[in-house]
C-alpha positions in Angstrom: -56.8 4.5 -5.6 -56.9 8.5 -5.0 -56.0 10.6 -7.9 -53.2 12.2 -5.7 -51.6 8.8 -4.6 -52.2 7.9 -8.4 -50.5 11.4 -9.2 -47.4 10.6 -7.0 -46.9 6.8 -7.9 -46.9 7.8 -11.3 -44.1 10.7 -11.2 -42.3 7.8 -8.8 -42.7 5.5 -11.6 -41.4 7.6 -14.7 -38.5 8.9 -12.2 -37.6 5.4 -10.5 -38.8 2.2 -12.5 -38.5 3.6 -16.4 -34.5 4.3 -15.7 -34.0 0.7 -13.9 -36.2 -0.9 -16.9 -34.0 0.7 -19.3 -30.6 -0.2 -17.6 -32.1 -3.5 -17.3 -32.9 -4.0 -21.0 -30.3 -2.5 -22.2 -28.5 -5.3 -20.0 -30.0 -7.9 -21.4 -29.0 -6.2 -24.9 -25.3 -6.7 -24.1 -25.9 -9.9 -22.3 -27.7 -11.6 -25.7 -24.4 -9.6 -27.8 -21.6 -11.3 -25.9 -23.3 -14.7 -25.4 -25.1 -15.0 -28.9 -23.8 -12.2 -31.4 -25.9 -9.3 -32.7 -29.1 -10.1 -33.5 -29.8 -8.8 -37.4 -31.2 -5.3 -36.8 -35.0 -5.8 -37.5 -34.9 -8.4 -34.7 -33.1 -5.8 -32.5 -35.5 -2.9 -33.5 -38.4 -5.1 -32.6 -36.8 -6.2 -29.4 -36.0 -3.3 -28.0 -39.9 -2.4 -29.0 -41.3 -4.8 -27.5 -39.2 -4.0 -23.8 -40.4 -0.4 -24.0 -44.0 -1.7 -24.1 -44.0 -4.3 -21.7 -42.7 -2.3 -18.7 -45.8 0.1 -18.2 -48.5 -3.0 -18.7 -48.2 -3.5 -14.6 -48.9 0.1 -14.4 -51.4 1.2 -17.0 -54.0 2.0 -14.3 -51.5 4.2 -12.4 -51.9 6.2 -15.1 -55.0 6.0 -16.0 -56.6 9.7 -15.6 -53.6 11.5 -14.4 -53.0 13.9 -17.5 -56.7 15.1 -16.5 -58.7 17.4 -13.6 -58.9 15.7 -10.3 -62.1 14.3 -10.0 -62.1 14.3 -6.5 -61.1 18.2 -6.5 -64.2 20.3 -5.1 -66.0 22.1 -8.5 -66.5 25.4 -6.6 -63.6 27.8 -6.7 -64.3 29.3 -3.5 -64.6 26.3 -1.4 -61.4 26.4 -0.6 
C-alpha cells in the first residue's frame, strides 16, 4: 500500500473506527452491568485494557511508517 493511501486510511481510522470502537465497548460495558452486575474494578480496569488494544491489531500495518518521511517522496528538493 502507498504511504499516501496509508496516510489517509489511517487519519480515516483514528477519526471513524476509534469513536465506533469506543461506543461499542463502552456498550458492552453497560450491557455486562445490567445483565451481570459490576465486575470488581481490577477486572473492569483490565477489560477495558484489553478493548483499547485489540481494536488497532487489524490495523497495525496501516500504521506502520506513517509518523515518518514518505519514502516514496523524491530526495531532491528541486524536483518538484
Amino acid at each position: 500500500m502507498k504511504y499516501r493511501t496509508r496516510r489517509r486510511l489511517s487519519i480515516v481510522v483514528l477519526l471513524v473506527v476509534m469513536p465506533l470502537w469506543i461506543a461499542a465497548a463502552l456498550a458492552f460495558m453497560a450491557w455486562w452491568d445490567r445483565s451481570f452486575g459490576r465486575m470488581p474494578v481490577p477486572l473492569e480496569m483490565l477489560v477495558y485494557l484489553i478493548l483499547g488494544v485489540v481494536w488497532i491489531l487489524p490495523f497495525r500495518r496501516v500504521f506502520l511508517g506513517v509518523g515518518k518521511a514518505d519514502p516514496d517522496a523524491p530526495t531532491d528538493p528541486d524536483a518538484r
